[in-house]
PyMOL Python script that loads the backbone (N, CA, C, O; Angstrom):
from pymol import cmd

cmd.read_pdbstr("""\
ATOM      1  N   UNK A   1       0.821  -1.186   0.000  1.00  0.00           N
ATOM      2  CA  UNK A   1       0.000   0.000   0.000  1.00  0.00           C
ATOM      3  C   UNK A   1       0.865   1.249   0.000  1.00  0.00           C
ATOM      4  O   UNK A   1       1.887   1.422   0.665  1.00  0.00           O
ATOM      5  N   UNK A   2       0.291   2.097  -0.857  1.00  0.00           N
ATOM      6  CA  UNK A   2       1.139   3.584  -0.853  1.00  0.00           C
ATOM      7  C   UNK A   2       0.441   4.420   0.197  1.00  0.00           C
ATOM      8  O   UNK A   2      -0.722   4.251   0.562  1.00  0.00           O
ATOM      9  N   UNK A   3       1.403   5.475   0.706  1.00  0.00           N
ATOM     10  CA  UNK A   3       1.006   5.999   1.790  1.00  0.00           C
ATOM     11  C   UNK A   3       0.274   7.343   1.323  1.00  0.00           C
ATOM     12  O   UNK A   3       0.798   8.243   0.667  1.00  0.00           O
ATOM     13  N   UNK A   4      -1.032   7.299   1.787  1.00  0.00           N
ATOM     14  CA  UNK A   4      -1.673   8.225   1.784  1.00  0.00           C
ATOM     15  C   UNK A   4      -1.287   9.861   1.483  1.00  0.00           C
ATOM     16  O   UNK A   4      -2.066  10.632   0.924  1.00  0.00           O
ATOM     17  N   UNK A   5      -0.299  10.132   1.835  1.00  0.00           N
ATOM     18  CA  UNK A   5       0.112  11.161   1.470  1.00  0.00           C
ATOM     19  C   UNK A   5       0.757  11.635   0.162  1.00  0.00           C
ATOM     20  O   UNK A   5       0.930  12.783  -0.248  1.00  0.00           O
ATOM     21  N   UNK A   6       1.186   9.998  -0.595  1.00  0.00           N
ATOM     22  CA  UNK A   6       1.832  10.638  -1.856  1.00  0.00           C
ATOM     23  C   UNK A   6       0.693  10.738  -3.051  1.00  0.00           C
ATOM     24  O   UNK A   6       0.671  11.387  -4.097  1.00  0.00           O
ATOM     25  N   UNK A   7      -0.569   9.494  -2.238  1.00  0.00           N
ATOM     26  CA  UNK A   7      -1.763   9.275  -3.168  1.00  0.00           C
ATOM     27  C   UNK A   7      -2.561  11.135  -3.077  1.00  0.00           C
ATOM     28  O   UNK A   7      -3.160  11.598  -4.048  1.00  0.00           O
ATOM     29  N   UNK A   8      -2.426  11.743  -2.062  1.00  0.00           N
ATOM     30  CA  UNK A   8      -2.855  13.324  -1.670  1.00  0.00           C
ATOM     31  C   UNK A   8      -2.194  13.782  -3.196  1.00  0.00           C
ATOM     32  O   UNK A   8      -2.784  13.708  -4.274  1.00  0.00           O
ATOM     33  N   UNK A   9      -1.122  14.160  -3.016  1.00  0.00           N
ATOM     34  CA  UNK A   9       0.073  14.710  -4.076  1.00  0.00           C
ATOM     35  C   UNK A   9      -0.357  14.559  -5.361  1.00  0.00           C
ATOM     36  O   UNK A   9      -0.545  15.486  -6.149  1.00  0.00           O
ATOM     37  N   UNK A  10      -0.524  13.327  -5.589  1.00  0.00           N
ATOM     38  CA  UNK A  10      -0.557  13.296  -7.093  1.00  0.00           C
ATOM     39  C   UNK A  10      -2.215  13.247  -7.150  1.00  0.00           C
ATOM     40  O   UNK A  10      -2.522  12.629  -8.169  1.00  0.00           O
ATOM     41  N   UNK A  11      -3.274  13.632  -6.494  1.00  0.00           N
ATOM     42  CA  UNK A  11      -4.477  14.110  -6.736  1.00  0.00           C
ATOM     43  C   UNK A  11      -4.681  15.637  -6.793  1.00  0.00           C
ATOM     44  O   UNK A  11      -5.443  16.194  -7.584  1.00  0.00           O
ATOM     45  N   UNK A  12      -3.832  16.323  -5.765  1.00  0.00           N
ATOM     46  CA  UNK A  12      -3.254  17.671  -6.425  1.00  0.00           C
ATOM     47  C   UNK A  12      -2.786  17.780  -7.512  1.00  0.00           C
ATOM     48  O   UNK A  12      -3.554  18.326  -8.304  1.00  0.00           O
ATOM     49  N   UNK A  13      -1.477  17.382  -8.059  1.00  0.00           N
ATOM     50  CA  UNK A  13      -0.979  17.491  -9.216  1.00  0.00           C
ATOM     51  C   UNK A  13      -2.475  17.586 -10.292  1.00  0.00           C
ATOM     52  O   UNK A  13      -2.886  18.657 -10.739  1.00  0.00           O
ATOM     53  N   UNK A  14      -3.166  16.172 -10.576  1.00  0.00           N
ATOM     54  CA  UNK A  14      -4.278  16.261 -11.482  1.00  0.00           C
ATOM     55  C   UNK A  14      -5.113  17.388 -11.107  1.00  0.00           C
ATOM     56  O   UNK A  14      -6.254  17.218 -11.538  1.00  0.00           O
ATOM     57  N   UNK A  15      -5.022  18.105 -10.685  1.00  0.00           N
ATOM     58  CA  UNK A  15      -6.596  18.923 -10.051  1.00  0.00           C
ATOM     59  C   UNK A  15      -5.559  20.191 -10.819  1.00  0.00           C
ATOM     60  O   UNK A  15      -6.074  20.967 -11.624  1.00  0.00           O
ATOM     61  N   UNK A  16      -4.458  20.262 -10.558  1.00  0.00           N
ATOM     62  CA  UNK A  16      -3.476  21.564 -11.256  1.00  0.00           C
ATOM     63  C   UNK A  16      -3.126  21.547 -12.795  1.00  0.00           C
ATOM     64  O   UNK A  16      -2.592  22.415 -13.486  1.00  0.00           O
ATOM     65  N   UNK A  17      -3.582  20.314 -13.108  1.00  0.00           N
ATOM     66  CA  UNK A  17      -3.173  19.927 -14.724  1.00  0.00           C
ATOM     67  C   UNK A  17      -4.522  20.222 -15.033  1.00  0.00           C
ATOM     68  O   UNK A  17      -4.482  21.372 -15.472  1.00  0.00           O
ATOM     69  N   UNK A  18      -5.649  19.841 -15.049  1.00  0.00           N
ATOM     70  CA  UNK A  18      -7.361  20.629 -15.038  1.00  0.00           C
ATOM     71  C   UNK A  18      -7.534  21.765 -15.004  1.00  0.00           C
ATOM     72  O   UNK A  18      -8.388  22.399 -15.624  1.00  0.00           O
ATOM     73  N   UNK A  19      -6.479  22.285 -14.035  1.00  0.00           N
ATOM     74  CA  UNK A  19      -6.967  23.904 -14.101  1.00  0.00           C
ATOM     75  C   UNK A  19      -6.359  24.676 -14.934  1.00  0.00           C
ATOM     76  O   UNK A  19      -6.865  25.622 -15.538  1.00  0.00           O
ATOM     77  N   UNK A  20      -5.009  24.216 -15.007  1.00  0.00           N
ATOM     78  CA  UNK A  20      -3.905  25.209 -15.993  1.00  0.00           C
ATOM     79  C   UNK A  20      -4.106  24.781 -17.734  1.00  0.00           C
ATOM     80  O   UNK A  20      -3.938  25.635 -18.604  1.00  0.00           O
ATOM     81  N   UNK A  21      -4.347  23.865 -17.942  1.00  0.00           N
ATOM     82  CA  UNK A  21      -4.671  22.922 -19.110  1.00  0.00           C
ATOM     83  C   UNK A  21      -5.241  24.116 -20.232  1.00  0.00           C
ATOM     84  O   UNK A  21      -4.936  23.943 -21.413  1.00  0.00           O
ATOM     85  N   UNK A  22      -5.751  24.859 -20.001  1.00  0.00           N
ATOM     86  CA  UNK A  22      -6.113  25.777 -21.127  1.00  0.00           C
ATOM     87  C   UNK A  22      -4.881  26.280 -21.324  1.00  0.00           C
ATOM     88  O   UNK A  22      -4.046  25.881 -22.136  1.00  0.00           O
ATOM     89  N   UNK A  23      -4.765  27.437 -20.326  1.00  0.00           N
ATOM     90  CA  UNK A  23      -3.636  28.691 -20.038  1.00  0.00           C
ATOM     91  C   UNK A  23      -2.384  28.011 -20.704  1.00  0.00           C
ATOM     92  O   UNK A  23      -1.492  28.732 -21.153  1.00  0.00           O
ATOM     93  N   UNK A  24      -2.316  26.961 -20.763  1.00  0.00           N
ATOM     94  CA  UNK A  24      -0.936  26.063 -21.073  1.00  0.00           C
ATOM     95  C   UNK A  24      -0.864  26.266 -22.432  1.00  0.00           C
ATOM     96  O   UNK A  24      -0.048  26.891 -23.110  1.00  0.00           O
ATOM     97  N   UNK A  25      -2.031  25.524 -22.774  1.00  0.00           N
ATOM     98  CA  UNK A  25      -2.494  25.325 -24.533  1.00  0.00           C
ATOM     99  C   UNK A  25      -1.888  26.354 -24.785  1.00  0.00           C
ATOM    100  O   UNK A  25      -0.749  26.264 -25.242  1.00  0.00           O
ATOM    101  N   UNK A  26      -2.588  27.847 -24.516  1.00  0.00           N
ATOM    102  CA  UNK A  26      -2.440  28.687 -25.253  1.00  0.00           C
ATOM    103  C   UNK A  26      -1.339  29.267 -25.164  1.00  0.00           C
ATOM    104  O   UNK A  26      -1.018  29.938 -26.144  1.00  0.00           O
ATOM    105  N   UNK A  27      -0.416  29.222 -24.025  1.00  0.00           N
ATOM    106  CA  UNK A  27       0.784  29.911 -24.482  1.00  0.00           C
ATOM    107  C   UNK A  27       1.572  29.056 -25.209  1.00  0.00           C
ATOM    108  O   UNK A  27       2.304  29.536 -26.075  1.00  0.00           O
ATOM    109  N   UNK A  28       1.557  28.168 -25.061  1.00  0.00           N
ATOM    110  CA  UNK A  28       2.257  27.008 -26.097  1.00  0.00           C
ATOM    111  C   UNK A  28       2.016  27.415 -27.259  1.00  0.00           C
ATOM    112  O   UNK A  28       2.917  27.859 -27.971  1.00  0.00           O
ATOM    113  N   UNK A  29       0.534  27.322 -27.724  1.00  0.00           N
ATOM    114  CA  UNK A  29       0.403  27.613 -29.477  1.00  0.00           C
ATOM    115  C   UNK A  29       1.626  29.005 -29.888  1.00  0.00           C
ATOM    116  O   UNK A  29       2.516  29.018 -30.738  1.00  0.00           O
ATOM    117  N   UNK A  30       1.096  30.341 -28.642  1.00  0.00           N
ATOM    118  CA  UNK A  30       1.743  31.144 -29.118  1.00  0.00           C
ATOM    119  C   UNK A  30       3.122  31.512 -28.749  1.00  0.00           C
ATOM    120  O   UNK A  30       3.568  32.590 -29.142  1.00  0.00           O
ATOM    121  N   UNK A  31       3.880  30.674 -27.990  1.00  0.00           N
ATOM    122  CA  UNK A  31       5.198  30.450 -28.079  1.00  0.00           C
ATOM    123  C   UNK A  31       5.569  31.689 -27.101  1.00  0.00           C
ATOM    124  O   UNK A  31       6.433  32.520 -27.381  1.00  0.00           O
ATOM    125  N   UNK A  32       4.894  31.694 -26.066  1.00  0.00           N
ATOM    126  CA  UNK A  32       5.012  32.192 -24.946  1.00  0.00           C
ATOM    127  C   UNK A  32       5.432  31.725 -23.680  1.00  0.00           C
ATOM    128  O   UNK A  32       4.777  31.554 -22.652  1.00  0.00           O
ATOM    129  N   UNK A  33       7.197  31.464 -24.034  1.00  0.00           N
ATOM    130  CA  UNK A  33       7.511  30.710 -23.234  1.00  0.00           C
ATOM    131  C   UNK A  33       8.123  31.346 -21.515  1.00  0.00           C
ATOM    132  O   UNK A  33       8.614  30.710 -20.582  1.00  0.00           O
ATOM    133  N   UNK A  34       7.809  32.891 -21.665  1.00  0.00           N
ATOM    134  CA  UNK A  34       7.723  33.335 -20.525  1.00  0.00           C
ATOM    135  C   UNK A  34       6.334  33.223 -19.685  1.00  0.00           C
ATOM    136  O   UNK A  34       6.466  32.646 -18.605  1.00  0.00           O
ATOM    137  N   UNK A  35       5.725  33.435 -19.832  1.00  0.00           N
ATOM    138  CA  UNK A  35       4.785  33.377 -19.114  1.00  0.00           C
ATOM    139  C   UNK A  35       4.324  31.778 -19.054  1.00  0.00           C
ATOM    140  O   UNK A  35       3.576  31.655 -18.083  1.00  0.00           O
ATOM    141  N   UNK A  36       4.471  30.721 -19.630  1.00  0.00           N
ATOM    142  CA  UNK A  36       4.618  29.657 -19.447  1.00  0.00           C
ATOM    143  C   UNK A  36       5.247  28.533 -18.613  1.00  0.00           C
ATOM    144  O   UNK A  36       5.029  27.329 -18.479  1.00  0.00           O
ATOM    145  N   UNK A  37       6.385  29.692 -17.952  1.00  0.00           N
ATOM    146  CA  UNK A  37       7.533  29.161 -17.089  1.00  0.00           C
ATOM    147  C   UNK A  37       7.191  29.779 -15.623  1.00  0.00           C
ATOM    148  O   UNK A  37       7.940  29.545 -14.675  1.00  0.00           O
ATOM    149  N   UNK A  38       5.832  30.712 -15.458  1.00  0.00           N
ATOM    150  CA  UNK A  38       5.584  31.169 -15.004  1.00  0.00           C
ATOM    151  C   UNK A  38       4.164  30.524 -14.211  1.00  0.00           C
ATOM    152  O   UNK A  38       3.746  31.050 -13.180  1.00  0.00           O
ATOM    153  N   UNK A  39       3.754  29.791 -14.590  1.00  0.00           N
ATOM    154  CA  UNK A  39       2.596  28.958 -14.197  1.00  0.00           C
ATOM    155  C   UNK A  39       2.987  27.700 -13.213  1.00  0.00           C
ATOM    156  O   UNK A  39       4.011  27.236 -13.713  1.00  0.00           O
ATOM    157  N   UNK A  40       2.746  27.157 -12.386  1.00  0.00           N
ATOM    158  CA  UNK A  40       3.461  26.190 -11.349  1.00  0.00           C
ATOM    159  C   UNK A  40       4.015  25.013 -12.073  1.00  0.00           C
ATOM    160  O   UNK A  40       3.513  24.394 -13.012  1.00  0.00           O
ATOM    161  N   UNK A  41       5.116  24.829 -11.473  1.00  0.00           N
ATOM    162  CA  UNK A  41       5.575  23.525 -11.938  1.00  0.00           C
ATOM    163  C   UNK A  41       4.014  22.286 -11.711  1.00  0.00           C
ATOM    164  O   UNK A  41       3.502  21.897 -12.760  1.00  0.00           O
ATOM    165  N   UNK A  42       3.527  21.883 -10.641  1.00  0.00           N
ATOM    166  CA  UNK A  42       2.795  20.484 -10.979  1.00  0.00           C
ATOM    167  C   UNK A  42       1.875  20.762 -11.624  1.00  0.00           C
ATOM    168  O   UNK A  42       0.859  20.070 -11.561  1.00  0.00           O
ATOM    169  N   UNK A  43       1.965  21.994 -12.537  1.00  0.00           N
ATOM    170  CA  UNK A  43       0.563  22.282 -13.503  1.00  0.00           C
ATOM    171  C   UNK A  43       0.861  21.239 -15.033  1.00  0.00           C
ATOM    172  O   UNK A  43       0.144  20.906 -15.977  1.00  0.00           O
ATOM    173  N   UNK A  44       2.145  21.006 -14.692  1.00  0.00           N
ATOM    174  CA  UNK A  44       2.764  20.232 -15.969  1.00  0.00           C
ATOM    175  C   UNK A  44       2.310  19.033 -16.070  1.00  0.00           C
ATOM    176  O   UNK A  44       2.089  18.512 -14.977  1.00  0.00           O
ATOM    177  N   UNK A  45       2.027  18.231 -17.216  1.00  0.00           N
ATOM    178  CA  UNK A  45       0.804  16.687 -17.195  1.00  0.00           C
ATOM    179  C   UNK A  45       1.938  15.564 -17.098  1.00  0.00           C
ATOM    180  O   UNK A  45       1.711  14.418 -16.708  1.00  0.00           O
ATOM    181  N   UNK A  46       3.397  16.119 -17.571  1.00  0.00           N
ATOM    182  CA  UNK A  46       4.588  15.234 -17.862  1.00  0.00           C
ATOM    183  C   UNK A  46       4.977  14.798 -15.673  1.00  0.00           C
ATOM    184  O   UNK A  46       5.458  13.797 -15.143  1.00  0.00           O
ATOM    185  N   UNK A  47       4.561  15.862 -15.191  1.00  0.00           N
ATOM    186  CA  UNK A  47       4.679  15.075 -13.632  1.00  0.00           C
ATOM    187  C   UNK A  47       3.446  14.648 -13.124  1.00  0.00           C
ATOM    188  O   UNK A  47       3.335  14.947 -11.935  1.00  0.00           O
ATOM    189  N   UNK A  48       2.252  13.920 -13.698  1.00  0.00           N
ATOM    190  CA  UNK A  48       1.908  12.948 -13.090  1.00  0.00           C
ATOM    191  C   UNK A  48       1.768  11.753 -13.509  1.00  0.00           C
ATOM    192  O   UNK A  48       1.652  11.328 -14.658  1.00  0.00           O
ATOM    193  N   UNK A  49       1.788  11.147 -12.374  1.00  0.00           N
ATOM    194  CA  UNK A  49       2.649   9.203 -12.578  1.00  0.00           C
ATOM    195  C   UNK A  49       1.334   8.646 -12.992  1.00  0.00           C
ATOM    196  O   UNK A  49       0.282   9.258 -12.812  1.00  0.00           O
ATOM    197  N   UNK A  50       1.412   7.444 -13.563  1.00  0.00           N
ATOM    198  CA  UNK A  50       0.082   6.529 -13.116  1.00  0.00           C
ATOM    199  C   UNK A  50       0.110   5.616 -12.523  1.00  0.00           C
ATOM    200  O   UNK A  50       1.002   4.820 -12.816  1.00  0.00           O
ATOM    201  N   UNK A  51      -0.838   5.252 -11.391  1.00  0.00           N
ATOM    202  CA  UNK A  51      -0.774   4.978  -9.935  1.00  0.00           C
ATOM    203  C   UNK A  51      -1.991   3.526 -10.301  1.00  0.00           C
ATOM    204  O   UNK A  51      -2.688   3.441 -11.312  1.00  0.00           O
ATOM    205  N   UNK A  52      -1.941   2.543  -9.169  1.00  0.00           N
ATOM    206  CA  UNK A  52      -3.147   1.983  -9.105  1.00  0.00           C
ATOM    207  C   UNK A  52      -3.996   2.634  -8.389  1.00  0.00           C
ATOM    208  O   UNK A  52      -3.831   3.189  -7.302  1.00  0.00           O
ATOM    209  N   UNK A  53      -4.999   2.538  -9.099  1.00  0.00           N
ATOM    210  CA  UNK A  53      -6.378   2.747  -8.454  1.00  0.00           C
ATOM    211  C   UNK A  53      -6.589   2.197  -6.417  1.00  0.00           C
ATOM    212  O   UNK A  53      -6.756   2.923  -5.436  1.00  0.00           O
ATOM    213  N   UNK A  54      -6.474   0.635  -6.521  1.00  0.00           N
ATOM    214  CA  UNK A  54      -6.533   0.458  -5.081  1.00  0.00           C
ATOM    215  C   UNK A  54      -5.531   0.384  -4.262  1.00  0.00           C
ATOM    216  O   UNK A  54      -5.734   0.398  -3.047  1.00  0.00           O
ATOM    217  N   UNK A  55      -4.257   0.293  -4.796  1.00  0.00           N
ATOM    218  CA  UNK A  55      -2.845  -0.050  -4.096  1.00  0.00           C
ATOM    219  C   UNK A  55      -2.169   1.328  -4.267  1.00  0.00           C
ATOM    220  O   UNK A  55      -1.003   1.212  -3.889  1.00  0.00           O
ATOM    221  N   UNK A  56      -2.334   2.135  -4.534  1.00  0.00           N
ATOM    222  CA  UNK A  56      -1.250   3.139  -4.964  1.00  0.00           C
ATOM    223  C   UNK A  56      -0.389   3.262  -5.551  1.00  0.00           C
ATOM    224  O   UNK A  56       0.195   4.315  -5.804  1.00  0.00           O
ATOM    225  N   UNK A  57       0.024   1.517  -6.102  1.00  0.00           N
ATOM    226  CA  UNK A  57       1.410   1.572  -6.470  1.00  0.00           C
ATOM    227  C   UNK A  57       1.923   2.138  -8.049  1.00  0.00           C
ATOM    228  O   UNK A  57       1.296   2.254  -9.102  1.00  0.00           O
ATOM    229  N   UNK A  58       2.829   2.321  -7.819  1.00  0.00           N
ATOM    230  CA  UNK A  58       3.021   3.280  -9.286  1.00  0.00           C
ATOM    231  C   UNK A  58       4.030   2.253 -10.475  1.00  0.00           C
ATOM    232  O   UNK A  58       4.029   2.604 -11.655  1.00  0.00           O
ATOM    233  N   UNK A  59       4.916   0.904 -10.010  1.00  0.00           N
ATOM    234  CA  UNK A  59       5.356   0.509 -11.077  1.00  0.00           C
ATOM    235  C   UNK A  59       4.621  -0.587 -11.176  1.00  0.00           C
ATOM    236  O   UNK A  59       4.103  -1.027 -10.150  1.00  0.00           O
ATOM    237  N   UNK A  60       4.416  -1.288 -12.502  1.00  0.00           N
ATOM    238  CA  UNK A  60       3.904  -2.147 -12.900  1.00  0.00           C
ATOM    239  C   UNK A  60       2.670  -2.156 -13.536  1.00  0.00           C
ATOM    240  O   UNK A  60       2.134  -3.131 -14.063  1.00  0.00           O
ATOM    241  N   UNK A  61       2.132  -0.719 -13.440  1.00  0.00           N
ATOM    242  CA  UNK A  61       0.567  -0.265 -14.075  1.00  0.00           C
ATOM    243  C   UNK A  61       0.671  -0.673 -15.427  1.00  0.00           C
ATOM    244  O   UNK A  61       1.517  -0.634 -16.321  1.00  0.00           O
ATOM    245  N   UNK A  62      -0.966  -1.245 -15.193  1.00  0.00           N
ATOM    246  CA  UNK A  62      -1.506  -1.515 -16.236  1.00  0.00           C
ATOM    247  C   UNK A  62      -2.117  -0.605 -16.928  1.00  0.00           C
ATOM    248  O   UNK A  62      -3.215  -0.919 -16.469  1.00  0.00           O
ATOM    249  N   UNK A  63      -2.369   0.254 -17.637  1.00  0.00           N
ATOM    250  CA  UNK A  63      -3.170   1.174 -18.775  1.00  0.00           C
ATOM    251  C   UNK A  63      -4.549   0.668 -18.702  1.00  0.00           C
ATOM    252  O   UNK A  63      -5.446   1.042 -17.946  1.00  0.00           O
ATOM    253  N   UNK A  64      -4.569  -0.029 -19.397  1.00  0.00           N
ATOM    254  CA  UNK A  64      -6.221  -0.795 -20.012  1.00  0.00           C
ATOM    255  C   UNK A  64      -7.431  -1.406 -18.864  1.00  0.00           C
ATOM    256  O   UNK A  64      -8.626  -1.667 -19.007  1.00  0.00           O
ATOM    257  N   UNK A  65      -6.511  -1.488 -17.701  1.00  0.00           N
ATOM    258  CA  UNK A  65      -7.315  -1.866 -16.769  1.00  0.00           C
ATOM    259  C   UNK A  65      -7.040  -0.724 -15.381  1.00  0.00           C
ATOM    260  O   UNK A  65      -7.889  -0.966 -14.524  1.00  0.00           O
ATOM    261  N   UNK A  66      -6.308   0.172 -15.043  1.00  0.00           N
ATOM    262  CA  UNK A  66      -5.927   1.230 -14.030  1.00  0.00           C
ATOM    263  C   UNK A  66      -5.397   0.644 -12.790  1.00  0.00           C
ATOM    264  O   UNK A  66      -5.296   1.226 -11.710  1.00  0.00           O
ATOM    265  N   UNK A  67      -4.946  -1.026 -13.161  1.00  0.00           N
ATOM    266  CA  UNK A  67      -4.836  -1.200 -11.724  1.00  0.00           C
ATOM    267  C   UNK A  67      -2.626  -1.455 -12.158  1.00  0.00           C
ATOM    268  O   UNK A  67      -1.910  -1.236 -13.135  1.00  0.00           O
ATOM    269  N   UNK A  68      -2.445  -1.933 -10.928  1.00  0.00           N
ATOM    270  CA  UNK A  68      -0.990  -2.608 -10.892  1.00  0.00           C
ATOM    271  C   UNK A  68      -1.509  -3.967 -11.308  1.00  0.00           C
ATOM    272  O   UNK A  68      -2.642  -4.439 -11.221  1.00  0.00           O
ATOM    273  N   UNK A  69       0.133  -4.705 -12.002  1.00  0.00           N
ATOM    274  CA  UNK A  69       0.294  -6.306 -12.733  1.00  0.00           C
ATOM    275  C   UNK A  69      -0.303  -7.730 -10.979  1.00  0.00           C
ATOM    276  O   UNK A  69      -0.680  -8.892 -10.833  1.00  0.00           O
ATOM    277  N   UNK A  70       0.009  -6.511 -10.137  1.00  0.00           N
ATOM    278  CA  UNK A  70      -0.624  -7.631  -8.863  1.00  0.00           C
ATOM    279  C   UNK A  70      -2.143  -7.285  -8.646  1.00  0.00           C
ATOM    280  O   UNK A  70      -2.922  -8.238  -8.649  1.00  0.00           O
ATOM    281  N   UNK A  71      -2.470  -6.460  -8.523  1.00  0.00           N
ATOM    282  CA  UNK A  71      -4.152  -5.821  -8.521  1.00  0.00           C
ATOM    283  C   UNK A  71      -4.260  -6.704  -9.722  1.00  0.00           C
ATOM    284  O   UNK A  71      -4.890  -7.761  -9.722  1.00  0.00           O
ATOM    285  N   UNK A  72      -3.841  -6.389 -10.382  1.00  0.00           N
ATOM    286  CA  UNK A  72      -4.637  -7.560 -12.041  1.00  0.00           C
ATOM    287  C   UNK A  72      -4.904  -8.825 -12.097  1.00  0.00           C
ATOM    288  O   UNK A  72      -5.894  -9.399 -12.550  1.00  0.00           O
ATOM    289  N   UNK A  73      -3.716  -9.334 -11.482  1.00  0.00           N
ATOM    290  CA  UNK A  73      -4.007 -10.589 -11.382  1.00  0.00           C
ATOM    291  C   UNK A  73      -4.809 -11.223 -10.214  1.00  0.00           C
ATOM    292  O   UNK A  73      -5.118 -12.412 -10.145  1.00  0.00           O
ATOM    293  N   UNK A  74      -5.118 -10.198  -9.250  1.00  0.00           N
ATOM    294  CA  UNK A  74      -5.860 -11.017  -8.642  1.00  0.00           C
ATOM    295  C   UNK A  74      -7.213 -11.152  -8.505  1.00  0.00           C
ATOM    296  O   UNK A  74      -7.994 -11.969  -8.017  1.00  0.00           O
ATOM    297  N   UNK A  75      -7.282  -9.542  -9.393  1.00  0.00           N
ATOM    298  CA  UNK A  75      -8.732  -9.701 -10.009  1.00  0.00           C
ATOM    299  C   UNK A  75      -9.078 -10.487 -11.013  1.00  0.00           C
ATOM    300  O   UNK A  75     -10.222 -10.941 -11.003  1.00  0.00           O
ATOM    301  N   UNK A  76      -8.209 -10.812 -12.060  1.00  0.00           N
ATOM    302  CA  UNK A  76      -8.427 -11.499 -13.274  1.00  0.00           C
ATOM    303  C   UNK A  76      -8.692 -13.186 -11.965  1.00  0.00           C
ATOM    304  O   UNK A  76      -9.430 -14.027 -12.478  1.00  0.00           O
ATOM    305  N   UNK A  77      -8.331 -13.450 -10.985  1.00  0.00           N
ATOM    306  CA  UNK A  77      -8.604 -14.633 -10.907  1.00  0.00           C
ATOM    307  C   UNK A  77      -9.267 -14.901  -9.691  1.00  0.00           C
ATOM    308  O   UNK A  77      -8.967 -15.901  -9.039  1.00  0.00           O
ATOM    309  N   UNK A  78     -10.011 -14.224  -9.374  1.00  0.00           N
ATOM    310  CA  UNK A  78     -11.175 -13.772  -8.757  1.00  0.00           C
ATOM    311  C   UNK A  78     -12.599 -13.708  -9.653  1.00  0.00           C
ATOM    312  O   UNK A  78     -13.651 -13.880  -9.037  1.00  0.00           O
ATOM    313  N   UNK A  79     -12.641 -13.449 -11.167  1.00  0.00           N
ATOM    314  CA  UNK A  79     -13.484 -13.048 -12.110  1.00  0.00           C
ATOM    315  C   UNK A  79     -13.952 -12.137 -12.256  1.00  0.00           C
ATOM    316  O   UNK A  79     -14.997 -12.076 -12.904  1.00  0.00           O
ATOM    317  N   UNK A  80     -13.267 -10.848 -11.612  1.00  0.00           N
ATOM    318  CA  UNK A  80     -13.883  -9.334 -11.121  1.00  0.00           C
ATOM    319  C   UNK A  80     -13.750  -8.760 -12.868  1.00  0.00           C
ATOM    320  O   UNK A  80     -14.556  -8.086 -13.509  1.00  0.00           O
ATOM    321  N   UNK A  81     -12.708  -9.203 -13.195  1.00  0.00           N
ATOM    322  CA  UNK A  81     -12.558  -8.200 -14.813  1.00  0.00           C
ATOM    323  C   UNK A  81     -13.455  -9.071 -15.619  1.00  0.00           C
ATOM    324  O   UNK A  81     -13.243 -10.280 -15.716  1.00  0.00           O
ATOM    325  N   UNK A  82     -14.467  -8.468 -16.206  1.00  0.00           N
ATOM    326  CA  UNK A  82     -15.134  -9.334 -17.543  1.00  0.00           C
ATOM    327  C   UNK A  82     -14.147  -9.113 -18.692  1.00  0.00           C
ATOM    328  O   UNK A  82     -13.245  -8.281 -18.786  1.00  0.00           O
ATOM    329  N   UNK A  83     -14.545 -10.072 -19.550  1.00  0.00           N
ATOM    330  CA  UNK A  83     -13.911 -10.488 -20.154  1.00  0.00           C
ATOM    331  C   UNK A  83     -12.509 -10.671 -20.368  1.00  0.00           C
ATOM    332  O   UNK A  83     -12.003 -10.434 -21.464  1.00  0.00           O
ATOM    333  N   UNK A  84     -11.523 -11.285 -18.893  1.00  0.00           N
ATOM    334  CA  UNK A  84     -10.481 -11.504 -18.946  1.00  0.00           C
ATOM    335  C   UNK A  84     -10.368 -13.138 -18.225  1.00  0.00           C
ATOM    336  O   UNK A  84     -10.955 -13.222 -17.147  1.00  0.00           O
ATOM    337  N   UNK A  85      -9.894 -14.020 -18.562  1.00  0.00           N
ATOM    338  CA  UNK A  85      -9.762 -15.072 -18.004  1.00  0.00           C
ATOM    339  C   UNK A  85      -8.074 -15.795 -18.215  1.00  0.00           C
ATOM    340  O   UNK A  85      -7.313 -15.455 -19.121  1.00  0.00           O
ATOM    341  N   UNK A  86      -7.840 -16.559 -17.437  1.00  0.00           N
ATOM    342  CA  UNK A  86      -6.570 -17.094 -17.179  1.00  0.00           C
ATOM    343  C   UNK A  86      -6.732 -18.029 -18.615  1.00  0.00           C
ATOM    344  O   UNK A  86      -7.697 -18.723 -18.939  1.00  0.00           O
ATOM    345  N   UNK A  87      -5.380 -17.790 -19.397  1.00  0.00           N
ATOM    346  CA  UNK A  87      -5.187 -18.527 -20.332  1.00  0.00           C
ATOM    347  C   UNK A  87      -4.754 -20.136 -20.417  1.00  0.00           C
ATOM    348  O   UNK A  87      -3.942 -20.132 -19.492  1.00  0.00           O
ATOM    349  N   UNK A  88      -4.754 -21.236 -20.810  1.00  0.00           N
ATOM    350  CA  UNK A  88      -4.458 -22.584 -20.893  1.00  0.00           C
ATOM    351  C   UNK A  88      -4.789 -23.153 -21.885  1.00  0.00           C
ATOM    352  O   UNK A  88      -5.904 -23.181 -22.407  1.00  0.00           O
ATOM    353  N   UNK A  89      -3.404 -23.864 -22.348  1.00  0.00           N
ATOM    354  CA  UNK A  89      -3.608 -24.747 -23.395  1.00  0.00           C
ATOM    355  C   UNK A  89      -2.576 -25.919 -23.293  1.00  0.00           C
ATOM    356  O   UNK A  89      -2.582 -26.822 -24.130  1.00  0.00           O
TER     357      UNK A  89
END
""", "prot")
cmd.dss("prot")
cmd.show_as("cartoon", "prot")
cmd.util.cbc("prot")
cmd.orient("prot")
């Protein structure tokens, strides 16, 4: 389990990438790279991680499903994910 406080952090970070996300766009298009450098660093989308959903953990994420390769598997064998089942042949 990740500790509550870094799962805080990087729910800030997203809540600062939401808000700045226009203001960004647009100085970008117009190559306004002062005032761009000028907006908070965790407004940037390149610093936030992707995390599991129930574990916190940040290496081993899966994309397609939001969890970690251990969250996955123990849902995949549990039957919690539809349409995923343990392979055999």
């Amino acid at each position: 389990m990740s500790k509550e406080s870094i799962k805080a952090r990087q729910k800030k970070r997203s809540i600062l990438v939401e808000k700045y996300a226009k203001k960004r766009a647009y100085y970008k298009k117009i190559g306004d790279n002062i005032n761009l450098q000028k907006l908070p660093k965790n407004a940037s989308p390149v610093r936030l991680h992707n995390i599991c959903k129930i574990t916190g953990r940040t290496k081993g994420y899966i994309r397609k499903f939001g969890v970690s390769r251990l969250e996955f598997r123990r849902l995949a064998s549990q039957g919690l994910i539809p349409g995923v089942r343990k392979a055999s042949w």
